[in-house]
MIMIZA-28026 format. One line per field, with one value per residue (C-alpha): residue in one letter; chain; x negated, y negated, z; residue number from 1. Coordinates in nm, 2 decimals, padded with zeros to 4 digits. Each point is the difference from the previous one (the first is absolute). Example, Ala and Ser with C-alpha at 12.3 -4.5 7.8 and 13.67 -1.06 7.14 Angstrom:
<nodes>
rest = (A S);
kette = (A A);
px = (-01.23 -00.14);
py = (00.45 -00.34);
pz = (00.78 -00.07);
nr = (1 2);
</nodes>
This chain:
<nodes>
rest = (X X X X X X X X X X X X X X X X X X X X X X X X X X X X X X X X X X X X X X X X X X X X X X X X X X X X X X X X X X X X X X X X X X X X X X X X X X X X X X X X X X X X X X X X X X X X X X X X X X X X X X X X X X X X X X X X X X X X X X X X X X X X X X X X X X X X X X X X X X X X X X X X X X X X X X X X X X X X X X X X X X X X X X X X X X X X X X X X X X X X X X X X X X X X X X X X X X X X X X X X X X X X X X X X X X X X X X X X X X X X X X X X X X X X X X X X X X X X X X X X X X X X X X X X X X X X X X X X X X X X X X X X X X X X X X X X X X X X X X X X X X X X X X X X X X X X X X X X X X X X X X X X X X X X X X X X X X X X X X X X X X X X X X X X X X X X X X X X X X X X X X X X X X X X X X X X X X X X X X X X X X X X X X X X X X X X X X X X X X X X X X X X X X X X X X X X X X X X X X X X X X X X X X X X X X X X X X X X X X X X X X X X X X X X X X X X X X X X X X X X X X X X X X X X X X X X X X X X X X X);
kette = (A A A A A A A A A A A A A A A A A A A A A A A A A A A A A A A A A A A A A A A A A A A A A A A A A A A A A A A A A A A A A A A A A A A A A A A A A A A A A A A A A A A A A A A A A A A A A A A A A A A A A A A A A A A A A A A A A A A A A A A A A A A A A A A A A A A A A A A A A A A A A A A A A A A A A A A A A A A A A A A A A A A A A A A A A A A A A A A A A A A A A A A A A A A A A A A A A A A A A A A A A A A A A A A A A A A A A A A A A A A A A A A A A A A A A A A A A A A A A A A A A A A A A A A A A A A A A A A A A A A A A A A A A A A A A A A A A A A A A A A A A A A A A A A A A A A A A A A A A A A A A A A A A A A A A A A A A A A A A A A A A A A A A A A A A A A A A A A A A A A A A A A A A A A A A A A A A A A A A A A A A A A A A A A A A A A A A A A A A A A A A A A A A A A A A A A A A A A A A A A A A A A A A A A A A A A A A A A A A A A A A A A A A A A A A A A A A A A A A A A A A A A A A A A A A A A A A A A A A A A);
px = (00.00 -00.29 -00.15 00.33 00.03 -00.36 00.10 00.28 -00.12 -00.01 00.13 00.18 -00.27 -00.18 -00.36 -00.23 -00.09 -00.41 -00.25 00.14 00.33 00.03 -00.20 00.28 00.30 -00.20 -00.02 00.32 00.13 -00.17 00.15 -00.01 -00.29 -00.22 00.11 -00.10 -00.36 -00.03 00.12 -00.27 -00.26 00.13 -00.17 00.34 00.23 00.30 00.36 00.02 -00.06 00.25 00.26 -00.12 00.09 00.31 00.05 -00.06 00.16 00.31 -00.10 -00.25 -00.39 00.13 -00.25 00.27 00.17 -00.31 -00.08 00.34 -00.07 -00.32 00.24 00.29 -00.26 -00.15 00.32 00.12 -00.31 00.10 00.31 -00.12 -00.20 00.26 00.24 -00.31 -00.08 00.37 -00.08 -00.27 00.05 00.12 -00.32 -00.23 00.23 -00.03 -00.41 00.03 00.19 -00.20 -00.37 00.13 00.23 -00.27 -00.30 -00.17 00.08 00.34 00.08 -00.28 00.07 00.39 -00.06 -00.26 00.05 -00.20 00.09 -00.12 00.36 00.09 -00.30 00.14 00.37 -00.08 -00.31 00.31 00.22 -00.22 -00.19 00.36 00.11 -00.29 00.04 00.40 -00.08 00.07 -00.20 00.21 00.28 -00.11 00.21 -00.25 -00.25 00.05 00.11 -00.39 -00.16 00.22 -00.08 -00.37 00.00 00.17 -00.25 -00.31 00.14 -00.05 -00.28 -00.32 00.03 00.33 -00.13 -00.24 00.29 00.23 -00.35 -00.04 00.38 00.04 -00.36 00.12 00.37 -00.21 -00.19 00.29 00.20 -00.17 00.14 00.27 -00.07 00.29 -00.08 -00.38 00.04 00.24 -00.23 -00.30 00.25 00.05 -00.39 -00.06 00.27 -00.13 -00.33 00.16 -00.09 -00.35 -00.06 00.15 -00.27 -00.25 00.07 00.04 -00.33 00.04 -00.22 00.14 -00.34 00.10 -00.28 00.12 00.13 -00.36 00.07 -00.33 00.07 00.27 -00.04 00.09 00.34 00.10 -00.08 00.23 00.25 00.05 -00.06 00.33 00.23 -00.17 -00.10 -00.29 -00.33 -00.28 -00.15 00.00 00.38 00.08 -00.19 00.15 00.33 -00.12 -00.06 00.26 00.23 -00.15 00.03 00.39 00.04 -00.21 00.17 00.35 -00.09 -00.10 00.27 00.23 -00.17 00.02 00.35 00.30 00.22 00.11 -00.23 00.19 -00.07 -00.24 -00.29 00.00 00.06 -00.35 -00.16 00.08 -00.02 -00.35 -00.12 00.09 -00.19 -00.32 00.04 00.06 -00.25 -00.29 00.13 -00.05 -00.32 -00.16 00.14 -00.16 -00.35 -00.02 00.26 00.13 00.40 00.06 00.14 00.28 00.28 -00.06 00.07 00.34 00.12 -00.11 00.23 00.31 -00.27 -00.17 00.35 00.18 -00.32 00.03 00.34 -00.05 -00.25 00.25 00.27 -00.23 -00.14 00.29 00.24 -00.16 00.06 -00.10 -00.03 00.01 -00.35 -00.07 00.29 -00.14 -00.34 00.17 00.18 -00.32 -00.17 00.19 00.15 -00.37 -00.07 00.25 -00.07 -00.35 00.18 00.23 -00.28 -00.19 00.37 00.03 -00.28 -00.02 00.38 -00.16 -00.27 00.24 00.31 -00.27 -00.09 -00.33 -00.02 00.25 00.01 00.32 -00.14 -00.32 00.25 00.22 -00.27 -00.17 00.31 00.09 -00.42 00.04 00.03 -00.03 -00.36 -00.05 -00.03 00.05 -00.29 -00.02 -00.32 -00.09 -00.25 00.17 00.22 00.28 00.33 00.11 -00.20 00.12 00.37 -00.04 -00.16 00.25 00.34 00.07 -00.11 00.22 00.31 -00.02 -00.06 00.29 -00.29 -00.10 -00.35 -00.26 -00.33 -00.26 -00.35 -00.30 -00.35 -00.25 -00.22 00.25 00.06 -00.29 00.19 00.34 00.15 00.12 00.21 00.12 00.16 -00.20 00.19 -00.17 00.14 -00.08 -00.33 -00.28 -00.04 -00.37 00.03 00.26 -00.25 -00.24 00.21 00.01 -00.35 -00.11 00.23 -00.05 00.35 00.18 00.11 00.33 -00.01 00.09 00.38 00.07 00.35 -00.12 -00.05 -00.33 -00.28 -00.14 00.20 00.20 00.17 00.01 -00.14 -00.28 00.05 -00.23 00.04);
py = (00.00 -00.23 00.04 -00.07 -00.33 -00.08 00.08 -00.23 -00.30 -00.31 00.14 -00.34 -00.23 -00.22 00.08 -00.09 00.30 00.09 00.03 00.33 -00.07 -00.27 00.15 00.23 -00.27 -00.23 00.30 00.11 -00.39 00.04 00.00 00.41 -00.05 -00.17 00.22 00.33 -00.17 -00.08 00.35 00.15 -00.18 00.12 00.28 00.10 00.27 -00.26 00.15 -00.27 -00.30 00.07 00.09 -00.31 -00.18 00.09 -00.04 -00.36 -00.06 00.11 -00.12 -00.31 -00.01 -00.14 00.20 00.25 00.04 00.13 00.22 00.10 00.26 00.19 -00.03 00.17 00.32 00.03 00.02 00.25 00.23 00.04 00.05 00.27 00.17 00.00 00.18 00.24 00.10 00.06 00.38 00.00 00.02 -00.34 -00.03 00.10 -00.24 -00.31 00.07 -00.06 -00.27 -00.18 00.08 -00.15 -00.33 -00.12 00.03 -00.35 00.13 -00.02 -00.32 -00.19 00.08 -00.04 -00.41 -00.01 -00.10 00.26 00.38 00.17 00.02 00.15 00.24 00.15 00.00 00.20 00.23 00.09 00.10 00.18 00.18 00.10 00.11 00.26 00.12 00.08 00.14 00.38 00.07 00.12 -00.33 -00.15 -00.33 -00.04 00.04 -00.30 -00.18 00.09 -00.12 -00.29 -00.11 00.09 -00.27 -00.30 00.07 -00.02 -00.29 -00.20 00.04 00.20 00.20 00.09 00.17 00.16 00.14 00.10 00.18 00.24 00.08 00.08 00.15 00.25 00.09 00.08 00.28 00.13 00.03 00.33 00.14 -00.29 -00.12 -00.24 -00.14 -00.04 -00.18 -00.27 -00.01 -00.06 -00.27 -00.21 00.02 -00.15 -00.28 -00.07 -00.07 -00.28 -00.30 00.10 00.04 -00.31 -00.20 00.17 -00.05 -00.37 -00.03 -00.02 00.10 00.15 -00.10 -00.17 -00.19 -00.06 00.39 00.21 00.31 00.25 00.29 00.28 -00.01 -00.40 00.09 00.23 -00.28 -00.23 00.22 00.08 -00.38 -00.05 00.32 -00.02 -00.38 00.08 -00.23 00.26 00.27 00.21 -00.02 -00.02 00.40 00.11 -00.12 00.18 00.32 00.03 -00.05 00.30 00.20 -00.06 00.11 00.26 00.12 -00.07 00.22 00.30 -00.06 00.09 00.26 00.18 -00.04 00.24 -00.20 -00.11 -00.24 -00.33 -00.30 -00.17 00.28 -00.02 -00.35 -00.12 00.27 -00.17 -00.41 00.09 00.18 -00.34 -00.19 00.17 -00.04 -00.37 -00.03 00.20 -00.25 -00.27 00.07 00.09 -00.30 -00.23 00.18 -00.17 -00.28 -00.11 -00.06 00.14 -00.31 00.08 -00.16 00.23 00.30 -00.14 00.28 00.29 -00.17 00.21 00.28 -00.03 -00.08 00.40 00.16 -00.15 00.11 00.35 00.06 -00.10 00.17 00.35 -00.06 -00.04 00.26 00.26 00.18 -00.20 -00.28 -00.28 -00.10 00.00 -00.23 -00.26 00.00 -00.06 -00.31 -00.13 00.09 -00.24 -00.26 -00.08 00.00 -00.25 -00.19 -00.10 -00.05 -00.24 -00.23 -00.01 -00.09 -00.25 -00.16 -00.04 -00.10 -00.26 -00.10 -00.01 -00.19 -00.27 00.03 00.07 -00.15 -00.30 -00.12 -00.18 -00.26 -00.06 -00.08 -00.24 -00.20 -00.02 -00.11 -00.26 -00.16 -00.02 -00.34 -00.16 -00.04 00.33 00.31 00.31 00.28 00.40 00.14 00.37 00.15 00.12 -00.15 00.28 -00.11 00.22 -00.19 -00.29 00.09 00.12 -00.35 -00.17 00.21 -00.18 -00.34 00.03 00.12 -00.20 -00.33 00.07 00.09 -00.37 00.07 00.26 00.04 00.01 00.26 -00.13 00.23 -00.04 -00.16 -00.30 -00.07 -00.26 -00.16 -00.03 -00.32 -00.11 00.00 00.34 00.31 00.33 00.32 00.30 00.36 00.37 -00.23 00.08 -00.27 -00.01 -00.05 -00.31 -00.14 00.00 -00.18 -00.24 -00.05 -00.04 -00.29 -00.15 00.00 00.04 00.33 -00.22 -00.01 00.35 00.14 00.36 00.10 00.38 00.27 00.15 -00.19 00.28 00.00 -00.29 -00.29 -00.38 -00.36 -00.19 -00.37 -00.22 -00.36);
pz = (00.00 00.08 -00.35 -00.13 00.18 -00.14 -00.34 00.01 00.24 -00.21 -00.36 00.02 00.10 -00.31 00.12 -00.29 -00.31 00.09 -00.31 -00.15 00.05 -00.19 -00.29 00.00 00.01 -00.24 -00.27 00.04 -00.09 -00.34 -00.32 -00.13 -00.22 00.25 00.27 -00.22 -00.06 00.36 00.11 -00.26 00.20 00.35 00.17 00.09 -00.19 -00.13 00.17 00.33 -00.21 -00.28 00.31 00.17 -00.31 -00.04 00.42 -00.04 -00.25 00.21 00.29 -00.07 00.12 00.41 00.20 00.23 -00.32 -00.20 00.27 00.03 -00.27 00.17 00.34 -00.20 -00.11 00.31 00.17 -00.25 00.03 00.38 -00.11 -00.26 00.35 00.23 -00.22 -00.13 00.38 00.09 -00.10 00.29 00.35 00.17 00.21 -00.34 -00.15 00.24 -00.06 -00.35 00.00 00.29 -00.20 -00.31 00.14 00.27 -00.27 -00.03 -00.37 00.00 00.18 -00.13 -00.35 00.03 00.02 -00.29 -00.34 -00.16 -00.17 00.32 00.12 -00.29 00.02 00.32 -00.19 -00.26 00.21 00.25 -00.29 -00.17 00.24 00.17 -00.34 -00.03 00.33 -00.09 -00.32 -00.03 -00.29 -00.22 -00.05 -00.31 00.06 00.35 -00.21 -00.25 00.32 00.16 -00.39 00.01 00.36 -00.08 -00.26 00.13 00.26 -00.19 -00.15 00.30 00.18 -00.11 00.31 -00.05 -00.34 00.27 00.18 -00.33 -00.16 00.33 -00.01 -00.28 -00.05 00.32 -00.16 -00.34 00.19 00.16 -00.29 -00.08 -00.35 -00.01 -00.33 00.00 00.28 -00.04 -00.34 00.19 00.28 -00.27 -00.18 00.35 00.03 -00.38 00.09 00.31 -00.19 -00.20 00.15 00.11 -00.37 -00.08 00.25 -00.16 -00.35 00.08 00.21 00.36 00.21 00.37 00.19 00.30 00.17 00.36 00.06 00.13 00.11 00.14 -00.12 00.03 00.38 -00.04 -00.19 00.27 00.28 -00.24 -00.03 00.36 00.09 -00.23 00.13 00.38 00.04 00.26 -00.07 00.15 -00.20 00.29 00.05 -00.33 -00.01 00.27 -00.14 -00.36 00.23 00.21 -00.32 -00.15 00.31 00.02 -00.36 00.02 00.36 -00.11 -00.32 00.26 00.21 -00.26 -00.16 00.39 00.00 -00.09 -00.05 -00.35 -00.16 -00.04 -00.24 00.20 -00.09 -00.37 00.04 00.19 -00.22 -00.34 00.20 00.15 -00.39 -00.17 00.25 -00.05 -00.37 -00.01 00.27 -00.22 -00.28 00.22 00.11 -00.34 -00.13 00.27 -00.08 -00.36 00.05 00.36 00.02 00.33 00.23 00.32 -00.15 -00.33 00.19 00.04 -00.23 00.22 00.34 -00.10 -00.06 00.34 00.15 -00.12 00.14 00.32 00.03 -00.14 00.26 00.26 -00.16 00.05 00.31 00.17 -00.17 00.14 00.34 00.34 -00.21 00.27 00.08 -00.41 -00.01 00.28 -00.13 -00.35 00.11 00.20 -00.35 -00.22 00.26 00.06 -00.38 -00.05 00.28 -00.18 -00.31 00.11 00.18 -00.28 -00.20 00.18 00.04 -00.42 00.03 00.17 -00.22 -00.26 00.16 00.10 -00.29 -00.07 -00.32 00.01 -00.37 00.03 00.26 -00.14 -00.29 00.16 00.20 -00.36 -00.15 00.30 00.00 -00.43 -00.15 -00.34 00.07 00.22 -00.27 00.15 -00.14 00.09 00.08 -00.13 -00.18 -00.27 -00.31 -00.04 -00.05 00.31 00.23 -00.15 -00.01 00.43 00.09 -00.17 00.09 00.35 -00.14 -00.29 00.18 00.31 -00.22 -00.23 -00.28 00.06 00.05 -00.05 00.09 -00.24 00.04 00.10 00.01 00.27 -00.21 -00.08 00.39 00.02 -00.30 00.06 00.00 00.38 00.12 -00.03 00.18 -00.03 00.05 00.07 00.05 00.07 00.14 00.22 00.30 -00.08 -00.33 00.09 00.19 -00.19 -00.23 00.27 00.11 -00.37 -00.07 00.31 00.14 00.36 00.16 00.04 -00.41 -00.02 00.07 00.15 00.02 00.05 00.34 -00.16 -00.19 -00.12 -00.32 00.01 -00.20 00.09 -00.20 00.05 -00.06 -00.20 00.10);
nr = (1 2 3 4 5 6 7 8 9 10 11 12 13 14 15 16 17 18 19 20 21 22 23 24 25 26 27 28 29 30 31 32 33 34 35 36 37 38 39 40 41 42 43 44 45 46 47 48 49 50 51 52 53 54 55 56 57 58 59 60 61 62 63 64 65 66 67 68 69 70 71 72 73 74 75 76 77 78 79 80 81 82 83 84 85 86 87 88 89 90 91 92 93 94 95 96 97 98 99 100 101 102 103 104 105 106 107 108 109 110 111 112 113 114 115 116 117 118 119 120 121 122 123 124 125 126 127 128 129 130 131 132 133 134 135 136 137 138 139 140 141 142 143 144 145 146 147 148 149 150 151 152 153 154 155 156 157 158 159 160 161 162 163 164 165 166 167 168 169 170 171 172 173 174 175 176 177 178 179 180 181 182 183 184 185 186 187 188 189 190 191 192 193 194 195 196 197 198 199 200 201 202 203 204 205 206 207 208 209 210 211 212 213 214 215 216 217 218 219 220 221 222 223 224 225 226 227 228 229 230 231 232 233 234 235 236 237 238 239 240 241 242 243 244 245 246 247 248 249 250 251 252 253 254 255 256 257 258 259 260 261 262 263 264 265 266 267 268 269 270 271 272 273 274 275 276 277 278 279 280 281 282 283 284 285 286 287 288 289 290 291 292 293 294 295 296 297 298 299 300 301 302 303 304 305 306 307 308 309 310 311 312 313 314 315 316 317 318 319 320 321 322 323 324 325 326 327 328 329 330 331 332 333 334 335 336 337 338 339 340 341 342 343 344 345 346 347 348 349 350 351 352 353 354 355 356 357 358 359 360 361 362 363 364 365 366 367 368 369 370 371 372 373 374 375 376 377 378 379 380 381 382 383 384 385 386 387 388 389 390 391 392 393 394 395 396 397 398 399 400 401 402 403 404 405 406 407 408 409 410 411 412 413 414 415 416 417 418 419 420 421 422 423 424 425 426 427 428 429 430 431 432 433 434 435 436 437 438 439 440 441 442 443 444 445 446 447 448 449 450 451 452 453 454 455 456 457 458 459);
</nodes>
């Protein structure tokens, strides 16, 4: 219930878009043919921003009613769960639902303009639907290829997850030649877009994402599913994970009584996990991609196994003291998670990145005389378009701000207004210090300085 609160706590408030967010509004307002070039150049598969398109377009760009959308999926996805772990026991149910709701995941993401909502939409339907499927219904099927898809189309680790479902129903298929050539279909078509980037140049290389080896992916993905900031912890978390699948698996292999759902279940959850895991891992040898909130797609996953385990350890027998340790298990799991949930609730309620004010006080300090200029080092239009989406709106598209490089500072006719964003504080004061201004010259409507927005003022 907490995570829920979290999850909708301040859906209505007008708290300024941060830096990717607004590259994802300020595409989505394009024209067709500009947005297809800009999604082209994207590192991101195409689905959220030609939903998010058509969103506004219903809706309008107002801040809670862009992220209205992602708060609509997320919501859904639980909704997806709940009904999913209905065939469980209540208590194995109540643990799936708490692991996935209080994840930082799933509230953080809920309030943020970007496709990761829809990540956990689609990851929750489609990792549901190849849990249900019976291997035979060939209308499931096309419903697993279909889901597979959409997913790949938006978010590169959502192909991840579609490529090691469907990679696992191709080898259990056996001599199912019907179903193995639509399995092999949904795997071409999940392909598309990938091909697409390629043919038109872009490269996925990431700078800022370093990951240390396959050890380092496992420590991000349990930092993402189990928020704990030790590598110890996070270890013993890793083992202790394994040792409940592995004892759960035992458990029921002991037992005489009939084997229920819960068995085959964890069996086929925990089988796709390794694969998408060895993916992972491979992947961030040659190219690193792994970052927590990409692992958004395995919550759902992580979330079934958690309550398959408790479903099998406390089925069977004298099951009490399995069933308290259980509940001390994942009550303390989600205790962590919702700390850490809320503390980045926080961060981004403040918010962090405040766009819109640095906006307005530019907007209220301009004159006739007093230019307003945007500092980055880099002349894309999508840089362009995000400095200039809060000044254009909240001016009534009366002014703009025009780029200036770091080179032309020394140069720029004063007085002016500087605005700087997704900025280093260093590298604002050093701005500063060269051009011999105040502290007092500089405007900080921001929590953190670490990556921040504001203006400097040129007299």
């Amino acid at each position: 219930m907490l995570g829920l609160l979290l999850c909708l706590n301040n859906t209505w408030v007008s708290y300024s878009f941060w830096v990717d967010e607004l590259f994802s509004v300020t595409t989505a307002e394009l024209p067709l043919s500009e947005q297809w070039r800009a999604m082209l150049s994207d590192v991101h598969p195409p689905l959220y921003q030609i939903l998010l398109k058509c969103w506004i377009l219903l809706v309008g760009n107002s801040e809670p009613g862009v992220r209205l959308l992602s708060l609509l999926l997320t919501l859904a996805a639980l909704l997806r769960l709940i009904q999913w772990s209905a065939k469980l026991s209540p208590w194995a149910q109540w643990a799936v639902i708490t692991i996935f709701s209080t994840s930082f995941l799933f509230a953080f993401y809920a309030q943020e303009a970007r496709s990761y909502a829809l990540n956990l939409y689609l990851a929750t339907l489609l990792t549901t639907a190849f849990i249900d499927f019976d291997g035979i219904s060939k209308r499931s099927l096309i419903k697993i290829v279909a889901l597979a898809f959409l997913l790949s189309l938006s978010h590169y680790f959502g192909l991840l997850l579609s490529g090691s479902i469907l990679l696992v129903l191709m080898f259990s298929a056996k001599k199912n030649i019907r179903n193995i050539v639509t399995i092999i279909t949904g795997g071409l078509l999940c392909l598309v877009w990938p091909l697409i980037h390629l043919a038109n140049g872009l490269r996925s290389h990431v700078a800022w994402i370093v990951v240390d080896g396959p050890l380092d992916t496992l420590r991000i993905f349990f930092r993402a599913v189990m928020p704990l900031e030790s590598s110890t912890l996070i270890l013993g978390a890793a083992l202790i994970t394994i040792t409940f699948i592995l004892l759960a698996m035992f458990k029921q292999v002991r037992s005489q009584s009939k084997i229920d759902e819960a068995r085959p279940t964890l069996l086929k959850l925990a089988l796709v996990l390794l694969v998408i895991l060895v993916f992972v891992m491979t992947l961030d040898l040659m190219n690193p991609i792994s970052t927590e909130r990409n692992f958004i797609v395995l919550l759902p996953m992580v979330a079934m196994i958690v309550g398959c385990i408790t479903d099998l350890l406390t089925k069977q027998g004298q099951s009490r003291w399995w069933l308290l340790i259980c509940i001390a298990l994942v009550s303390s799991w989600s205790a962590v998670n919702l700390s850490k949930s809320y503390t980045l609730m926080s961060l981004k309620w403040g918010p962090q990145q405040n766009w819109k004010a640095t906006a307005q006080y530019a907007i209220d300090h301009a004159s006739e005389n007093k230019k307003i200029y945007y500092f980055r080092n880099s002349d894309s239009e999508e840089v362009e378009r995000v400095f200039n989406f809060y000044i254009k709106k909240l001016s009534d598209n009366k002014l703009s701000a025009e780029r200036l490089y770091i080179s032309q500072i020394s140069t720029v006719p004063r007085p002016a207004l500087l605005i700087f964003g997704h900025t280093n504080q260093n590298d604002v004061n050093a701005i500063v210090r060269e051009n011999h201004l105040k502290p007092d010259n500089v405007y900080y409507p921001t929590q953190s300085l670490g990556s921040t927005s504001g203006v400097i003022s040129f007299p």
